[in-house]
N, C-alpha and C positions, 0 to 999 in steps of 0.2 A: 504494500500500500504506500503509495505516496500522499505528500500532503504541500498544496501551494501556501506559502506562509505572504500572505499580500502584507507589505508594508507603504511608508512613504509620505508626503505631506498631508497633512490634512489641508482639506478642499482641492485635493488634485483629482480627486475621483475614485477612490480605492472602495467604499461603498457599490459605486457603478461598475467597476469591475466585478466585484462580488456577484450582483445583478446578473451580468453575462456568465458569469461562468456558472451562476447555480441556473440558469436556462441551457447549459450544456451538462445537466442534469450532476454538479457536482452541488454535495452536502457542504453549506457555509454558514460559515458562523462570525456576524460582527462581532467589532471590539471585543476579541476573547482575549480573558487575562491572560500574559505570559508564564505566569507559574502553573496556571492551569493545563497549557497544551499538552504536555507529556502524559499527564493520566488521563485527556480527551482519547488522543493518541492509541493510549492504553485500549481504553474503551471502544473503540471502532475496530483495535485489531480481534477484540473478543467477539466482534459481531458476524467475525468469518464470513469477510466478503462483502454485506451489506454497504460498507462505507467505504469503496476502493478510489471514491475521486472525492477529496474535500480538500477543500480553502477556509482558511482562518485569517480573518481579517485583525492586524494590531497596527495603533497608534501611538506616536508618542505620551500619550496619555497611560498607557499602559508599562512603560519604561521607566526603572530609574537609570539604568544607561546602557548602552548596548550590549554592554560584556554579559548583561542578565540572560539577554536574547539568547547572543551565542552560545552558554551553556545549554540554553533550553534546545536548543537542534542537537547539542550532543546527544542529550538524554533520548530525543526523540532518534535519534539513528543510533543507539545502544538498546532500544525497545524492539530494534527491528523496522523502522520506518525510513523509507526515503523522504527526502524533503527540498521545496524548491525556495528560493524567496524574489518574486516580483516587485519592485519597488516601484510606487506609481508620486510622480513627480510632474510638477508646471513650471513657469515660468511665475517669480515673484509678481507682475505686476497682472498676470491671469488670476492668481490666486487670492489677491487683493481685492477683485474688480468681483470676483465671484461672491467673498466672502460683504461688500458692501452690498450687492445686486439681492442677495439672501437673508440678511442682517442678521445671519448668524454672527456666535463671538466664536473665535480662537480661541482653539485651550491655550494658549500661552498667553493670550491677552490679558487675562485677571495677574497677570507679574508685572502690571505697568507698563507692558510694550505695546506701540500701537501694531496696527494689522502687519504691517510691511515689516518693523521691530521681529513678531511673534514668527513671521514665514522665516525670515532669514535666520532668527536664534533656533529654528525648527530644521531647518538645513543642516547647521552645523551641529546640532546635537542627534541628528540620523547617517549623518554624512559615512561611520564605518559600515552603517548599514546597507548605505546606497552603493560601497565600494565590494561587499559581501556579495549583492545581488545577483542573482544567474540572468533575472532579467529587468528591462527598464523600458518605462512606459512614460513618456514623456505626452501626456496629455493637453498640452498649449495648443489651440487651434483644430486639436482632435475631435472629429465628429462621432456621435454614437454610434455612427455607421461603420465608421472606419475605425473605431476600436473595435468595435465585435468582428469583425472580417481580422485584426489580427489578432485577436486570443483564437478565434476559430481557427486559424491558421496553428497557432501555436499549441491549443490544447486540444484537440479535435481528434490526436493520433493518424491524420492523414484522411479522416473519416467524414469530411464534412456533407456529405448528403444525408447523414444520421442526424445534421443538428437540425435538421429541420423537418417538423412533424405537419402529415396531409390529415385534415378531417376534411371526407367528404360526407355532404349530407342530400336526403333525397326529403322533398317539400310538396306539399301543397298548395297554387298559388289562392286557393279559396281559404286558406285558413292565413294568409299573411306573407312577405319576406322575412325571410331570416335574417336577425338585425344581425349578424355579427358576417355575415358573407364578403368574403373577399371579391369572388367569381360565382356568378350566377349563368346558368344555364338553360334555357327553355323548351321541354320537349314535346309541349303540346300540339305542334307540326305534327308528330307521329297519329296513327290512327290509334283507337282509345279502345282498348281490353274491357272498358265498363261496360260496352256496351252489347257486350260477345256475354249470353248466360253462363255462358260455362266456363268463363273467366271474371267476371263481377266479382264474386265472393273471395275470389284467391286474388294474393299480390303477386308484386315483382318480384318475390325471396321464392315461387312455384318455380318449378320445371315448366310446368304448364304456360305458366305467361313470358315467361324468356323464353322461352322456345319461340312463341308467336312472337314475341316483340324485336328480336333479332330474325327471325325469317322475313324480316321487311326489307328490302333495299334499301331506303330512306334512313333506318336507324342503322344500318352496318356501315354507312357512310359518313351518317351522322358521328356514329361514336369513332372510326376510323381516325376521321379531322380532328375530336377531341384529343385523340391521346396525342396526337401531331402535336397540337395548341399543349399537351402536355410537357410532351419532352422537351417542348421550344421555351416554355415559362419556368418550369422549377427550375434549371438550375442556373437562369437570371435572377431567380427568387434570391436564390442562396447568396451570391453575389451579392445581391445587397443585405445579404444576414438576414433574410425575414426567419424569424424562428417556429409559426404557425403561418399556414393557409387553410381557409375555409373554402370550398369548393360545394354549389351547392343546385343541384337539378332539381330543377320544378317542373309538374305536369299539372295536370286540374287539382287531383284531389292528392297526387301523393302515397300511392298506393302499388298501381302498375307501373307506368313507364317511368317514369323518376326512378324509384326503386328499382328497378331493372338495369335499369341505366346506369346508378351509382354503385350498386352491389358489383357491376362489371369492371367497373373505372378506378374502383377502390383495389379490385383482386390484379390491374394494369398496374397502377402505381407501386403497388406494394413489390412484386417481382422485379421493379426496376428498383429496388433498393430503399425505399421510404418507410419510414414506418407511417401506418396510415390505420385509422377510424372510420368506420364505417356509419352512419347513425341516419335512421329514418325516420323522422318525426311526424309524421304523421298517419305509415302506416298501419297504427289501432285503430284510429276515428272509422265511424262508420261506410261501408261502401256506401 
């Protein structure tokens, strides 16, 4: 088990990092004391497994000086843990500008330093930390975009089509949109199984209604282009770090070709690599 030790200025953004990497499905934990980490440590190795990616967030706040730190990684790679430390750092006059924009106070402020006082005495009382560091994240000008593209880059393991999760969903447009839909799909074009008796009462999850619902020209075409429009958007997706897409086909009620449609789209996505959801929200409601 590894464990990322996030340090660095406060209001550089080391919270936000946290953020990113606990949606890259790692277990984090802010401002954890530093005496604590090694029996944390402890704890996650006994859970056999359960906690193989975690980030622990510490502050100057949490130091009386670095040398504490430092011991504490021994202890923790004498436990049996590897460990990394990412140091997130800005530019003095970003950190300033952020901290007046937020009207938070600096921990260092209540010592009689003004904001600019508190970053710079905060430099040089993390500075062997920042020299310790495996890695450095220089957040001046960095957008949330382009921090997440590079810890995905960095902690991802080479894996990034995994950091980003498909729910598709199959609708009814008589019952509403789905407020949360990225992409929305309309299949009421197709001919309509409600109206076939012998398909009415069954949905889109039968043999009986995918069967008819793909023996159409129109929908093997239709759904052909979709997965086209697939392959061509997720992994622009990822590119820009989205970390959820909602994907969402509507037919009348939501029942037949919707669900037929999404059940098909979901079991595409997923073989290319995605982890992916399936969810039909309207197929209970009455035929």
């Amino acid at each position: 088990m590894d464990i990322i030790i996030i340090s660095g200025l406060s209001g550089a953004g080391k919270s936000r990092v946290a953020a990113v990497l606990e949606d890259m499905d790692f277990y984090c934990v802010d401002n954890m004391p530093v005496s604590m980490m090694p029996r944390f440590a402890e704890l996650c190795l006994a859970a056999q497994g359960r906690y193989e990616r975690v980030a622990l967030v510490t502050d100057v706040r949490a130091l009386e000086d670095s040398a504490e730190l430092f011991k504490v990684f021994d202890e923790i790679q004498e436990i049996g843990c590897g460990h990394s430390v990412l140091f997130v750092e800005a530019e003095v006059e970003t950190i300033v500008r952020r901290y007046k924009e937020t009207r938070r106070r600096h921990p260092l402020s209540g010592s009689g330093f003004s904001i600019e006082e508190a970053v710079i005495k905060e430099m040089e009382l993390l500075a062997p930390v920042r020299e310790y560091a495996h890695d450095i994240i220089d957040t001046t000008g960095l957008t949330l975009n382009k921090l997440q593209r590079r810890l995905f880059k960095k902690f991802s393991d080479g894996h990034e089509q995994k950091a980003m999760s498909v729910i598709i969903k199959s609708f009814g447009f008589k019952y509403g949109l789905p407020i949360e839909a990225d992409l929305i799909f309309d299949v009421r074009f197709m001919p309509n199984p409600y109206y076939m008796p012998h398909l009415k009462e069954r949905t889109g999850l039968d043999d009986i209604v995918k069967d008819y619902v793909f023996s159409l020209d129109v929908s093997n075409e239709f759904f052909k282009r979709l997965c086209d429009m697939m392959d061509f958007l997720l992994p622009h997706y990822m590119e820009e770090s989205k970390r959820y897409l909602v994907v969402c086909i509507g037919c009348t009620g939501g029942r037949h070709r919707s669900t037929a449609i999404a059940h098909a789209l979901s079991e595409y996505i997923s073989e290319h690599g995605y982890p992916v959801d399936c969810i039909h929200r309207d197929i209970d409601r009455e035929a």
